[in-house]
N, CA, C and O atoms as a Maestro MAE file, in Angstrom:
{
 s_m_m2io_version
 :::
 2.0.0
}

f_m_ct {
 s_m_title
 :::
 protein
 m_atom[284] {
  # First column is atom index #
  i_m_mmod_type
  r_m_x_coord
  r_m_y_coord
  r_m_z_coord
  i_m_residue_number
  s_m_chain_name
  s_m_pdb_residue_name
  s_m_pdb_atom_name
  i_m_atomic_number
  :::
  1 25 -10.652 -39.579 29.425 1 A "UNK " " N  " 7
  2 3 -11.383 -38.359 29.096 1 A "UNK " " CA " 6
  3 2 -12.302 -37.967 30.244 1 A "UNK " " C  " 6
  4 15 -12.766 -38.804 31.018 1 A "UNK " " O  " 8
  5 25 -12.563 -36.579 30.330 2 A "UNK " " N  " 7
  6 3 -13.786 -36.263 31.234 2 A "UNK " " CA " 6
  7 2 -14.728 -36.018 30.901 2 A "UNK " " C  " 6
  8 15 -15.097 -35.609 29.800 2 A "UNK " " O  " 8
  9 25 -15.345 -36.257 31.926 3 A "UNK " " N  " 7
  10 3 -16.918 -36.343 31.260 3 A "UNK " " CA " 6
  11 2 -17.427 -35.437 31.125 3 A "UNK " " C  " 6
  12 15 -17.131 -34.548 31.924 3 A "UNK " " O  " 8
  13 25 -18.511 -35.112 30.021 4 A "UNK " " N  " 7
  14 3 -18.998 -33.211 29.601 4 A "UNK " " CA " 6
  15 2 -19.703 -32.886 31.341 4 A "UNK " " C  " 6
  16 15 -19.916 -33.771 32.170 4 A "UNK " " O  " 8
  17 25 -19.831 -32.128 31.441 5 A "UNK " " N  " 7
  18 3 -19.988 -30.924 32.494 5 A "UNK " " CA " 6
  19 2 -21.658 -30.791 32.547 5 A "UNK " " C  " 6
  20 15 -22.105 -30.594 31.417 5 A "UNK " " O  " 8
  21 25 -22.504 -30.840 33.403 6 A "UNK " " N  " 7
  22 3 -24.058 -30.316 32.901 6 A "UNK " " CA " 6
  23 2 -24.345 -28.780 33.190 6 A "UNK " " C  " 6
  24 15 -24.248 -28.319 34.327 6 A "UNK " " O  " 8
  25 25 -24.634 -28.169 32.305 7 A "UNK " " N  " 7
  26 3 -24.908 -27.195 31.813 7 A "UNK " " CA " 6
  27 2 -26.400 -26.825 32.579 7 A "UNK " " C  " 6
  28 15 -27.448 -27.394 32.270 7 A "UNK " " O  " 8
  29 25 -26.296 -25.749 33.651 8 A "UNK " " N  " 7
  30 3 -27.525 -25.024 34.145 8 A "UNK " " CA " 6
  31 2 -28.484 -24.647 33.709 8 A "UNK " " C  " 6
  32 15 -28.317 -23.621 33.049 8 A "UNK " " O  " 8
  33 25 -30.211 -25.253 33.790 9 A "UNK " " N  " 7
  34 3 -31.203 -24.805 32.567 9 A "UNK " " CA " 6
  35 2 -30.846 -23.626 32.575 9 A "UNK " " C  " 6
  36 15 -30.279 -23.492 31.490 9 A "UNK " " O  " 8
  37 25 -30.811 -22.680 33.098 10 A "UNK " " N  " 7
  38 3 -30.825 -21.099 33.139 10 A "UNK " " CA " 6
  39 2 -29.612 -20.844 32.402 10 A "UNK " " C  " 6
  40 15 -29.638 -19.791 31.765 10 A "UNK " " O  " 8
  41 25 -28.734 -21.413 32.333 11 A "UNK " " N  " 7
  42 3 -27.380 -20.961 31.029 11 A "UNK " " CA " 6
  43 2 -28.317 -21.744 30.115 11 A "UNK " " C  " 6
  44 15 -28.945 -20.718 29.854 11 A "UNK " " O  " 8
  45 25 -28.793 -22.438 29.582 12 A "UNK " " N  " 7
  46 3 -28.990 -23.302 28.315 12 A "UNK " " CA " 6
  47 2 -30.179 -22.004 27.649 12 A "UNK " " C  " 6
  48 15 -30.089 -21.461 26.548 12 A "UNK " " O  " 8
  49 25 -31.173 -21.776 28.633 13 A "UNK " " N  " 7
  50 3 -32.116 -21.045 28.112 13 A "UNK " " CA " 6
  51 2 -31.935 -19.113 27.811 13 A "UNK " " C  " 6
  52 15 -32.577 -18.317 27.127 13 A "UNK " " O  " 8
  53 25 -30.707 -18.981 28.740 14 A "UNK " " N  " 7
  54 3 -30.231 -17.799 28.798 14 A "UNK " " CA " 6
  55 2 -29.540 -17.582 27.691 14 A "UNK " " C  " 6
  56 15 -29.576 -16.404 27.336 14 A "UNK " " O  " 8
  57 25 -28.641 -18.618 26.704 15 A "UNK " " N  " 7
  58 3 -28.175 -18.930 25.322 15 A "UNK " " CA " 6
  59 2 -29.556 -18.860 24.299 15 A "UNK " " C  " 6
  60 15 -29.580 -18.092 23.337 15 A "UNK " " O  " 8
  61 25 -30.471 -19.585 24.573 16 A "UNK " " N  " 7
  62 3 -30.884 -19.621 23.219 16 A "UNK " " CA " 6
  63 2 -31.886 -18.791 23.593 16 A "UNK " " C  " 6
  64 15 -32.568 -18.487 22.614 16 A "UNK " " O  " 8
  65 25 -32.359 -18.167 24.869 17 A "UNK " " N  " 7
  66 3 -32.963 -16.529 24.272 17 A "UNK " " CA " 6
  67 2 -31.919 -15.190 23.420 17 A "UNK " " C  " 6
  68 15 -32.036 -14.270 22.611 17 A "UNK " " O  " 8
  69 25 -31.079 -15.752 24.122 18 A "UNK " " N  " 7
  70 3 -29.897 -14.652 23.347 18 A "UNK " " CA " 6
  71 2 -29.995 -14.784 21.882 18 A "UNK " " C  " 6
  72 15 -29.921 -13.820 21.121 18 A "UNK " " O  " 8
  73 25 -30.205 -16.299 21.421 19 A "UNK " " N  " 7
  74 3 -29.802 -16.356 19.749 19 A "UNK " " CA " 6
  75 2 -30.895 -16.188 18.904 19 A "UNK " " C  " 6
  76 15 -30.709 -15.989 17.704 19 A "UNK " " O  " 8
  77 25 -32.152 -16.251 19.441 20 A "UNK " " N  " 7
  78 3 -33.224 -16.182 18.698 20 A "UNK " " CA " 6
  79 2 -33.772 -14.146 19.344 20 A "UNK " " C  " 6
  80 15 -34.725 -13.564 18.824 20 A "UNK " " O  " 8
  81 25 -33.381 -13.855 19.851 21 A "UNK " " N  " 7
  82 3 -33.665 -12.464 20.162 21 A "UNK " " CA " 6
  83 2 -32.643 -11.784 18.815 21 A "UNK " " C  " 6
  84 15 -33.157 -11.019 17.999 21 A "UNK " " O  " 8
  85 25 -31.056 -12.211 18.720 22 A "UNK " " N  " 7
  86 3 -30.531 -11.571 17.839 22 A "UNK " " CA " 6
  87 2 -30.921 -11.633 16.547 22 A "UNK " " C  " 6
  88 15 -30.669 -10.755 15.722 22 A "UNK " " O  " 8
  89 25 -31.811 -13.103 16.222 23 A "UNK " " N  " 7
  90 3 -31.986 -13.609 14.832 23 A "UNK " " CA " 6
  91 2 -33.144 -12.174 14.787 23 A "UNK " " C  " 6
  92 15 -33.123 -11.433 13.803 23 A "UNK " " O  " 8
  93 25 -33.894 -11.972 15.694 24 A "UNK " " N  " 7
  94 3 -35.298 -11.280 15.866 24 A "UNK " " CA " 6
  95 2 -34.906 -9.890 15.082 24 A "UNK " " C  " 6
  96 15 -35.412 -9.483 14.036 24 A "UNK " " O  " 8
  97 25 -33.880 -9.272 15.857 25 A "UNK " " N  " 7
  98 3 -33.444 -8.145 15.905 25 A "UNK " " CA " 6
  99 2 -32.461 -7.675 14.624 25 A "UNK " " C  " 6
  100 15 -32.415 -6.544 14.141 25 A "UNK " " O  " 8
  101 25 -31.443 -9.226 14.075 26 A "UNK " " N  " 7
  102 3 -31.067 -8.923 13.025 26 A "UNK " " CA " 6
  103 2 -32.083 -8.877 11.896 26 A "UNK " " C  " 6
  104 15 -31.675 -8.359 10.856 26 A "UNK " " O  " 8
  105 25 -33.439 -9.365 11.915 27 A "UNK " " N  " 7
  106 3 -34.550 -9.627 10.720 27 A "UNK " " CA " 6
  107 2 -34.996 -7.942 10.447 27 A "UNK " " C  " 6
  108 15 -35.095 -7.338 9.379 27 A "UNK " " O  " 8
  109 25 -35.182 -7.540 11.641 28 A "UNK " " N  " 7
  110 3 -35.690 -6.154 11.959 28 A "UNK " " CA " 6
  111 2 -34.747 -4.989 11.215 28 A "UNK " " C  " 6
  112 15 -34.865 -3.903 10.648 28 A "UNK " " O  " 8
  113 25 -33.644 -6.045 11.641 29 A "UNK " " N  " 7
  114 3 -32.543 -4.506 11.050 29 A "UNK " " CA " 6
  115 2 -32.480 -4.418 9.497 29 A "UNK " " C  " 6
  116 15 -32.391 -3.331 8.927 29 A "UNK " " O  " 8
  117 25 -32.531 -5.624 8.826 30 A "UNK " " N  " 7
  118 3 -32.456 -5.815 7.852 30 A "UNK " " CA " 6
  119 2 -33.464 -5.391 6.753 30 A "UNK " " C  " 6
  120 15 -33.321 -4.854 5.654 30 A "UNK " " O  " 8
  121 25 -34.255 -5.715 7.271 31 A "UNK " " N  " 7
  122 3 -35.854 -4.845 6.762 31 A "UNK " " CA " 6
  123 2 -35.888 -3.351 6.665 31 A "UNK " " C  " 6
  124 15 -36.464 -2.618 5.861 31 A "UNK " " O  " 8
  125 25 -34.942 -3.032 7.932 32 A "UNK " " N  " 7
  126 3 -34.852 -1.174 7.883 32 A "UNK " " CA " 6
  127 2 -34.157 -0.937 7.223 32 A "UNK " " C  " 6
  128 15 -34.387 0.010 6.471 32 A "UNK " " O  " 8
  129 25 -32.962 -1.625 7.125 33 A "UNK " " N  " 7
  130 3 -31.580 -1.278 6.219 33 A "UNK " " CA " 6
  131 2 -31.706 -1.108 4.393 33 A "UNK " " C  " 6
  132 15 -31.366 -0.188 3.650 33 A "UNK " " O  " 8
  133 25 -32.310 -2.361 4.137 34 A "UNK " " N  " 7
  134 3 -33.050 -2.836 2.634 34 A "UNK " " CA " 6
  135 2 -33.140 -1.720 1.582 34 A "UNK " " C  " 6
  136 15 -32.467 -1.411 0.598 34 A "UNK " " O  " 8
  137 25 -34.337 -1.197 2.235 35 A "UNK " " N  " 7
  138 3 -34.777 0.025 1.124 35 A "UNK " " CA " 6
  139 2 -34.106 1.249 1.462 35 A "UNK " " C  " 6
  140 15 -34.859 2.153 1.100 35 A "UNK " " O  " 8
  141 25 -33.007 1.757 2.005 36 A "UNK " " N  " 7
  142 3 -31.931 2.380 2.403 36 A "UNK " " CA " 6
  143 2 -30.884 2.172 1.257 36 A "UNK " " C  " 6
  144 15 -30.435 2.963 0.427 36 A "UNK " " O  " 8
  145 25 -30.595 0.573 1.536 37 A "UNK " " N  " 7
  146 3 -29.369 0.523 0.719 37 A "UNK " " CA " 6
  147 2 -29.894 0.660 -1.040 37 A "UNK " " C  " 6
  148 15 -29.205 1.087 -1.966 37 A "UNK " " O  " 8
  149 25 -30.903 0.297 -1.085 38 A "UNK " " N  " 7
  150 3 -31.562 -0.026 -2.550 38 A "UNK " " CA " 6
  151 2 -31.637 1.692 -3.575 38 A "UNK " " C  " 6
  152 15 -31.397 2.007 -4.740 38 A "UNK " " O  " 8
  153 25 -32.122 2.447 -2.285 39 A "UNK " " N  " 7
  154 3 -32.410 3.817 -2.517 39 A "UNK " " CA " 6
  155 2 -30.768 3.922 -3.431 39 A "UNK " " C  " 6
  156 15 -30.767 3.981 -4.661 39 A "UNK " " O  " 8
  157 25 -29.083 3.936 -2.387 40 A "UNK " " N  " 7
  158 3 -28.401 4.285 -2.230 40 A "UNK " " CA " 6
  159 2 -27.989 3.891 -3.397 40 A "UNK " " C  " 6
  160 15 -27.300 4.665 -4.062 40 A "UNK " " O  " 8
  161 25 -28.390 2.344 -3.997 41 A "UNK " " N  " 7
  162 3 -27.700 2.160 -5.272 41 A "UNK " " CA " 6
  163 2 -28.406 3.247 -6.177 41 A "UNK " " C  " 6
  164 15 -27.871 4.354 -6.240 41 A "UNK " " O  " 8
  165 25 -29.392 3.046 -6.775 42 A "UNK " " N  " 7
  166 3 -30.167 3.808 -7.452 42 A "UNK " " CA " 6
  167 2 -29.415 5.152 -7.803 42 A "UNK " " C  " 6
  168 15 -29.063 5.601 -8.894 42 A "UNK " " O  " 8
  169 25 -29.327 5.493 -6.920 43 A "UNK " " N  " 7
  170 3 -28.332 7.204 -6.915 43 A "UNK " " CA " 6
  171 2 -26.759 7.148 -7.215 43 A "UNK " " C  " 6
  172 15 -26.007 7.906 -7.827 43 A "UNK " " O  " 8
  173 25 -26.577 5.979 -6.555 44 A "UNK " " N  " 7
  174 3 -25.194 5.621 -7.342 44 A "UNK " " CA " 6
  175 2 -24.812 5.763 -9.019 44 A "UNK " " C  " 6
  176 15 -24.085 6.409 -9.774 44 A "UNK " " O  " 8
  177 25 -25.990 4.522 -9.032 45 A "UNK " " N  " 7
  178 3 -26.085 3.917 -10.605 45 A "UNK " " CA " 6
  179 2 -26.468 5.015 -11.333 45 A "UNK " " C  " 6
  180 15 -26.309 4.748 -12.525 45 A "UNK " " O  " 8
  181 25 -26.930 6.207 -11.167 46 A "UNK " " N  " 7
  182 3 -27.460 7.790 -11.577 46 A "UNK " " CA " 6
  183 2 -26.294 8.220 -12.107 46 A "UNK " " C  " 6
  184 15 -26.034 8.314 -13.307 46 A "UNK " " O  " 8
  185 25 -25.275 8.599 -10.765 47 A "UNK " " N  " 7
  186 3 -23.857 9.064 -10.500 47 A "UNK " " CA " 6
  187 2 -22.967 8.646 -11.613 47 A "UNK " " C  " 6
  188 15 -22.313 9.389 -12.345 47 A "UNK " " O  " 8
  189 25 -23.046 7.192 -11.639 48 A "UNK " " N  " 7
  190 3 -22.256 6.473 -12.483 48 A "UNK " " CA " 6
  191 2 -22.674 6.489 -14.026 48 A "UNK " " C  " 6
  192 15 -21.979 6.065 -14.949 48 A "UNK " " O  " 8
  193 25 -23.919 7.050 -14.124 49 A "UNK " " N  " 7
  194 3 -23.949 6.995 -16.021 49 A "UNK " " CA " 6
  195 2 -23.714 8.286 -15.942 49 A "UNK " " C  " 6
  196 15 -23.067 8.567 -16.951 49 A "UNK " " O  " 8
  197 25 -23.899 9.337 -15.228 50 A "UNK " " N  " 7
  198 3 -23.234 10.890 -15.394 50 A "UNK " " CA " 6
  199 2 -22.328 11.186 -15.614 50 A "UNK " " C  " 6
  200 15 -22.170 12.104 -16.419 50 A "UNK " " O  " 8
  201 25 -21.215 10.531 -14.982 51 A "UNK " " N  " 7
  202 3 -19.552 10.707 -15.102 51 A "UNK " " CA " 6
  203 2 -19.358 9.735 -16.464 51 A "UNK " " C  " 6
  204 15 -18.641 10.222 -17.338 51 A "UNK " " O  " 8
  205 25 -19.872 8.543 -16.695 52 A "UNK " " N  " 7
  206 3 -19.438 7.893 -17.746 52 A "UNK " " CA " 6
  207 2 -19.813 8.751 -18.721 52 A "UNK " " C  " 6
  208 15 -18.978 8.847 -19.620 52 A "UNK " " O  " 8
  209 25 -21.122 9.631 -18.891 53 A "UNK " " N  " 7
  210 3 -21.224 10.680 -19.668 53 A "UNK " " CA " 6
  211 2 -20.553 11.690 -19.844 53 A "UNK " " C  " 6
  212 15 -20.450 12.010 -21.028 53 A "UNK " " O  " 8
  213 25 -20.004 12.384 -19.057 54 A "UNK " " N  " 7
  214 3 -19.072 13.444 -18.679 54 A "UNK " " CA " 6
  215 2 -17.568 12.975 -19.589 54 A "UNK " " C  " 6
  216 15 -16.795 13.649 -20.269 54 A "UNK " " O  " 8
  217 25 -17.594 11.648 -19.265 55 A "UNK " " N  " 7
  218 3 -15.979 11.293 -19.205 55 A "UNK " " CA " 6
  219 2 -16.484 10.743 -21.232 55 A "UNK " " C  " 6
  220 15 -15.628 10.813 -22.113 55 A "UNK " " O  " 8
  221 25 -17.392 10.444 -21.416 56 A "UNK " " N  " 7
  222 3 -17.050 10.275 -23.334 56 A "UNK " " CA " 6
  223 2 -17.453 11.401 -23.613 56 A "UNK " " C  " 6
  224 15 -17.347 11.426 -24.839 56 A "UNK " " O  " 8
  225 25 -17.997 12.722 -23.174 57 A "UNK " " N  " 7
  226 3 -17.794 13.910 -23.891 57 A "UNK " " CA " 6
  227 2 -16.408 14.938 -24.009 57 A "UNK " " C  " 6
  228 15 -16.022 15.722 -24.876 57 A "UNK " " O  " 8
  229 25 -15.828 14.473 -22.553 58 A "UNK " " N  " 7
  230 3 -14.347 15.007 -22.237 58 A "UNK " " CA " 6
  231 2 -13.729 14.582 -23.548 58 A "UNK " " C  " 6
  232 15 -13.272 15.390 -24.357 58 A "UNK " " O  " 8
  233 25 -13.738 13.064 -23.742 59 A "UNK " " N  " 7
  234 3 -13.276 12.134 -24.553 59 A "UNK " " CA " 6
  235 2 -13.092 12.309 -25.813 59 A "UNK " " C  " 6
  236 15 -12.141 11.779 -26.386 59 A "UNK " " O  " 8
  237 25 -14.080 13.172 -26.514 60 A "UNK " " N  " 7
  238 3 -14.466 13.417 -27.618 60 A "UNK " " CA " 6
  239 2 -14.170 14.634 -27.612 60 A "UNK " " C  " 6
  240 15 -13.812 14.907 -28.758 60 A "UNK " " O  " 8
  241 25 -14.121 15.444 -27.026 61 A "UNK " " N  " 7
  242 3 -13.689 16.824 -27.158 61 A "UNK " " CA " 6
  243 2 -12.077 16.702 -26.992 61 A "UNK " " C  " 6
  244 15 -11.428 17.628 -27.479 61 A "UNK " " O  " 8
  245 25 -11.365 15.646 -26.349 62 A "UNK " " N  " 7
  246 3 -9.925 15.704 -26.333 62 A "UNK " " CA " 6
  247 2 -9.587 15.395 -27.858 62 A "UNK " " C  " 6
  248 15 -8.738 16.096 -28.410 62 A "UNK " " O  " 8
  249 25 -10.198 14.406 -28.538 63 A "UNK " " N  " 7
  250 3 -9.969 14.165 -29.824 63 A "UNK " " CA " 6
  251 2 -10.284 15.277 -30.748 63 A "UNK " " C  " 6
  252 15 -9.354 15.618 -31.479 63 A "UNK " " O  " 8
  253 25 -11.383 15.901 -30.864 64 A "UNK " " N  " 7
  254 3 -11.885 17.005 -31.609 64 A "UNK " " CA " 6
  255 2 -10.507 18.369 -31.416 64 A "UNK " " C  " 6
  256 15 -10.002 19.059 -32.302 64 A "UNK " " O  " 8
  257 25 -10.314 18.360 -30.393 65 A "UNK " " N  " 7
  258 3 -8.917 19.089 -30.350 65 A "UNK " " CA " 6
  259 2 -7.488 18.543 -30.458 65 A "UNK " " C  " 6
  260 15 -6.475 19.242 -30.420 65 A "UNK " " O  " 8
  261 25 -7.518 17.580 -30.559 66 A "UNK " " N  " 7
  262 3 -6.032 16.928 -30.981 66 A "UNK " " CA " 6
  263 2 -5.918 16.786 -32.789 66 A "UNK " " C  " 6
  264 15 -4.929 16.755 -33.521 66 A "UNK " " O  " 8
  265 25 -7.508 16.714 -33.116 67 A "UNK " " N  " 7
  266 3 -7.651 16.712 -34.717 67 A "UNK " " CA " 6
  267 2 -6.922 17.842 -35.232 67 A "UNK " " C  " 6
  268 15 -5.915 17.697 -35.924 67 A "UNK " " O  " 8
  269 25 -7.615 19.473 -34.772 68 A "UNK " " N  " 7
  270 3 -7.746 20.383 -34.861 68 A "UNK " " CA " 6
  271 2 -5.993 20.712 -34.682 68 A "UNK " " C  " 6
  272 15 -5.456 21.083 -35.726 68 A "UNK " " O  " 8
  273 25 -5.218 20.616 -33.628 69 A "UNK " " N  " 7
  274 3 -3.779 21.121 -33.584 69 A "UNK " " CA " 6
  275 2 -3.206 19.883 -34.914 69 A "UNK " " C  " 6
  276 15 -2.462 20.452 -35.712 69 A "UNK " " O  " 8
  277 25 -3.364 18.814 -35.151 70 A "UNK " " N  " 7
  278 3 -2.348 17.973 -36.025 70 A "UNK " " CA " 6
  279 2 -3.254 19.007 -37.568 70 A "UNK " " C  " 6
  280 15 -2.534 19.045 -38.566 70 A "UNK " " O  " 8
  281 25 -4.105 19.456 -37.665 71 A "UNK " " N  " 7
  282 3 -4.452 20.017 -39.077 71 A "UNK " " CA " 6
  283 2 -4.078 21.484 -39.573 71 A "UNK " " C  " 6
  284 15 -4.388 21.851 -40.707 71 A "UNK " " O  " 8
  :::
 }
 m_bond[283] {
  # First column is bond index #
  i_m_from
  i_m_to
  i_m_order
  :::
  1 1 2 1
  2 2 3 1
  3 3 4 2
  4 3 5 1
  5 5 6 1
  6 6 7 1
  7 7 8 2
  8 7 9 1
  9 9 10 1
  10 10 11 1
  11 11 12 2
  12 11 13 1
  13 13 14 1
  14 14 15 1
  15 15 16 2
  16 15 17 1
  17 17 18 1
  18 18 19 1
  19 19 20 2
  20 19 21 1
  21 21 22 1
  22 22 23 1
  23 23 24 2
  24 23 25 1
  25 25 26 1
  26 26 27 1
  27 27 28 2
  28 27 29 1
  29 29 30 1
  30 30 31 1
  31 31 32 2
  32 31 33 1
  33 33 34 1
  34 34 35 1
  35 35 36 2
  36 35 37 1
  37 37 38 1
  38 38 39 1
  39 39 40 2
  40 39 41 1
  41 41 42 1
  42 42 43 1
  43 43 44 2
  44 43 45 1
  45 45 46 1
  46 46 47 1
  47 47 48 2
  48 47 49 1
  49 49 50 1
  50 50 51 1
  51 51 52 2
  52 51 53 1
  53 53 54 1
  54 54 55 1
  55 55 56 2
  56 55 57 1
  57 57 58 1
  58 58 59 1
  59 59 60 2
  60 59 61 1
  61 61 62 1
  62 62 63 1
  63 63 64 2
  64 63 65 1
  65 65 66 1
  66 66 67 1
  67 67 68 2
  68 67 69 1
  69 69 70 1
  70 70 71 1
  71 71 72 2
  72 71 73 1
  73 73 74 1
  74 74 75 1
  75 75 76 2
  76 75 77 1
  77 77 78 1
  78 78 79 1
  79 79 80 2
  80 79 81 1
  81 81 82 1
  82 82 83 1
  83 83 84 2
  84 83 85 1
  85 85 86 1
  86 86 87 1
  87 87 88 2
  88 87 89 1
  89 89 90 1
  90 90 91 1
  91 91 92 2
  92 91 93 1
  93 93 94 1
  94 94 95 1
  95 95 96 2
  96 95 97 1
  97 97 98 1
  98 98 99 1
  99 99 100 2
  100 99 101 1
  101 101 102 1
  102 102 103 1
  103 103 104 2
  104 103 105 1
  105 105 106 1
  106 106 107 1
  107 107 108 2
  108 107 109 1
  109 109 110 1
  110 110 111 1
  111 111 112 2
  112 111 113 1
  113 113 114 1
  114 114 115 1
  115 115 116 2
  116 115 117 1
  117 117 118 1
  118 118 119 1
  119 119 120 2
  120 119 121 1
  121 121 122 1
  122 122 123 1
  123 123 124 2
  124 123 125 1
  125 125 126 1
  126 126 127 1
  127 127 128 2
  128 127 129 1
  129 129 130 1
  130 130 131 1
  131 131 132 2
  132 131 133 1
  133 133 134 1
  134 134 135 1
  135 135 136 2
  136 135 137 1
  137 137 138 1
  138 138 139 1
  139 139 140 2
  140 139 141 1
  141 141 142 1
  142 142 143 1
  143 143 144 2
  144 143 145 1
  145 145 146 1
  146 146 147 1
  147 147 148 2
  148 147 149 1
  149 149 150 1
  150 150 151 1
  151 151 152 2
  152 151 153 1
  153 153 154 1
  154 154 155 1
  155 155 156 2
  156 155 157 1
  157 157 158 1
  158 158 159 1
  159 159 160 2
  160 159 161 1
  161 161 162 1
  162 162 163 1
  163 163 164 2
  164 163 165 1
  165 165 166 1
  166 166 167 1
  167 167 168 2
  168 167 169 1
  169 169 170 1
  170 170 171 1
  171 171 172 2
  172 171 173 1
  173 173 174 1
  174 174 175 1
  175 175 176 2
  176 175 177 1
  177 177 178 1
  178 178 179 1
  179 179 180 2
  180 179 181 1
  181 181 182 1
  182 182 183 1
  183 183 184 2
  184 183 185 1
  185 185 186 1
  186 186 187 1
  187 187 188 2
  188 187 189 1
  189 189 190 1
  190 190 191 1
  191 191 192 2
  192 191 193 1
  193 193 194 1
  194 194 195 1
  195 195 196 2
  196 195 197 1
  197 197 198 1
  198 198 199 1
  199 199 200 2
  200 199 201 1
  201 201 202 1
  202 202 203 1
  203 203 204 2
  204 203 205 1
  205 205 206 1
  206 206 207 1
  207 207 208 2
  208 207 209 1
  209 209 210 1
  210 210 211 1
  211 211 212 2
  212 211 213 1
  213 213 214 1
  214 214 215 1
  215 215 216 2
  216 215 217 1
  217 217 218 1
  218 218 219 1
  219 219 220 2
  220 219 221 1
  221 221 222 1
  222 222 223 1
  223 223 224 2
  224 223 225 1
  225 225 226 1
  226 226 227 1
  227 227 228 2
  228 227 229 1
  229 229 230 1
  230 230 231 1
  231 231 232 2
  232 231 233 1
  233 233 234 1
  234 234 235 1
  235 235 236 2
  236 235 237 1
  237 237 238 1
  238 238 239 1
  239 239 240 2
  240 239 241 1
  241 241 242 1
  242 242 243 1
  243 243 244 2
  244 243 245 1
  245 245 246 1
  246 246 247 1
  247 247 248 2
  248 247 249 1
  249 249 250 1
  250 250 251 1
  251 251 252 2
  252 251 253 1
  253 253 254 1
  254 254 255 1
  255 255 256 2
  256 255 257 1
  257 257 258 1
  258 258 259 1
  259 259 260 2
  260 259 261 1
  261 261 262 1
  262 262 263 1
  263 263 264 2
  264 263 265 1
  265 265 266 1
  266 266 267 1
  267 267 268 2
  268 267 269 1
  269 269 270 1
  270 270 271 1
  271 271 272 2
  272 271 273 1
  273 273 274 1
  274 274 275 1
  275 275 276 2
  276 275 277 1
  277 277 278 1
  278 278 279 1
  279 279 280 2
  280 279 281 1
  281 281 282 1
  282 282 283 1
  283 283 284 2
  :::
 }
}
């Protein structure tokens, strides 16, 4: 086998500024993103009892008229 390779401080430190800058930057993004996405459900979940509303009044009016032609 060969033997591991030594690794240049300046690559070692040039790596782990890279990984703790992204951790930095992903914390940041995430914080901005948050109450964005939270907003987005909210309006969703709005959306979604509207149409479920929409769709059992359709529902009920398809029946109220299917009564109405079989009578």
């Amino acid at each position: 086998m060969v033997p591991p390779v030594q690794v240049s401080p300046l690559i070692k430190t040039a790596r782990w500024s890279a990984l703790i800058v992204g951790i930095i930057y992903g914390k940041k993004r995430y914080d901005y993103l948050k109450p964005i996405a939270e907003e987005e459900r909210k309006i969703e979940e709005a959306e979604k009892k509207e149409r479920e509303e929409r769709e059992r009044i359709a529902k009920q009016l398809a029946e109220a008229n299917e009564d109405t032609i079989l009578k």
